[in-house]
C-alpha positions in Angstrom: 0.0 0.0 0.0 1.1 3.3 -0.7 1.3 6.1 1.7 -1.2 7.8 0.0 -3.9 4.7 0.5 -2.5 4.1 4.6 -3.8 8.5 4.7 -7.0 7.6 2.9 -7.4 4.5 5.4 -6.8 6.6 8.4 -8.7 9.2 7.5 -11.9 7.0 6.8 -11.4 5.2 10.4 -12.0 8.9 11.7 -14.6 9.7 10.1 -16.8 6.5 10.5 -16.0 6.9 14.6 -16.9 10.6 14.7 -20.3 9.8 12.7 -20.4 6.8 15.3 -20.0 8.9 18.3 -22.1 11.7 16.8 -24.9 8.9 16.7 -24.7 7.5 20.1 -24.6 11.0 21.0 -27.5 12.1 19.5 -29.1 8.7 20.8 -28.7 9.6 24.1 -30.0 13.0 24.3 -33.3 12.0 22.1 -34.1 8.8 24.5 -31.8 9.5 27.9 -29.3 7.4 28.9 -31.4 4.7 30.3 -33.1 3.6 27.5 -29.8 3.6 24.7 -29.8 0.0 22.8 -27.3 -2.0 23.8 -25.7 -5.9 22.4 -27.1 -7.4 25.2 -30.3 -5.8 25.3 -30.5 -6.5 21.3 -29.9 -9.9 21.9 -32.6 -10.1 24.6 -34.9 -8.5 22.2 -34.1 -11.5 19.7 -34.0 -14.0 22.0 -37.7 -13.0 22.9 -38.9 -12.6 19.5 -37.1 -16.3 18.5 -39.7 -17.5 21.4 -43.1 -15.6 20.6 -42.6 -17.3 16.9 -41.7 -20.7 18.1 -44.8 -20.5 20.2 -46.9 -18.6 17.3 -45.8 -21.5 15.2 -46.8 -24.4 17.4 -50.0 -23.3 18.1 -50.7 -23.0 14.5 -48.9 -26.5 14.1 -51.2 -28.3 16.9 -54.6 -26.4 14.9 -53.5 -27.7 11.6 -53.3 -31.1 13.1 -56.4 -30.9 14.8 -58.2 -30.0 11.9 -56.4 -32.7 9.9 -57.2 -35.6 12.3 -61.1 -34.7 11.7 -63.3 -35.3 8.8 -65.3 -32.7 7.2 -69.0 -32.6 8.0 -70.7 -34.1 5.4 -68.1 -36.1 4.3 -67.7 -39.8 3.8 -64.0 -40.9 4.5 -62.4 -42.0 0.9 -63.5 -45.7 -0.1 -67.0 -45.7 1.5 -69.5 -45.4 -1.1 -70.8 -48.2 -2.9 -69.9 -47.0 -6.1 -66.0 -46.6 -4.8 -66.4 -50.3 -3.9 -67.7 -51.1 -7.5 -64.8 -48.7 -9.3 -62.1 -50.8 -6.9 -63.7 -54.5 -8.1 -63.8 -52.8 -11.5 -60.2 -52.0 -11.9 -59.1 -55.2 -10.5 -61.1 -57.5 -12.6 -59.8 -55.5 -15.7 -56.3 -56.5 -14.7 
């Protein structure tokens, strides 16, 4: 690397951490120093979030299979007319 590339790398570094400071600054003052994100409160957040899905998704599960374990009102289960009967006999004779 040139020199010139090492100044421009330097100088980039300095700028992101001044816009990073400005940000956390500005952070504070708009919400107070109590309430200022932090990695573990993120990763709280997430953790939470992971949890309310995982539950969202196993109630849905345990409703789907409910539903699927029941037949239709109505409905005759598959095979229990006469004329499945005769369609069955039919396709076996024809063998």
């Amino acid at each position: 690397m040139t020199a010139e590339e090492v100044g421009f790398a330097a100088i980039s570094r300095v700028v992101v951490a001044a816009a990073a400071d400005l940000v956390a600054d500005v952070e504070r003052r708009v919400v107070g120093d109590a309430n200022v994100r932090t990695a573990q409160g993120n990763a709280w957040a997430a953790m939470c979030a992971d949890r309310a899905r995982a539950e969202a998704r196993a109630k849905v599960e345990a409703q789907v299979a409910m539903i699927a374990a029941r037949p239709a009102r109505g409905q005759r289960s598959v095979g229990s007319s006469p004329r499945s009967s005769a369609s069955q006999t039919a396709l076996v004779s024809t063998r």
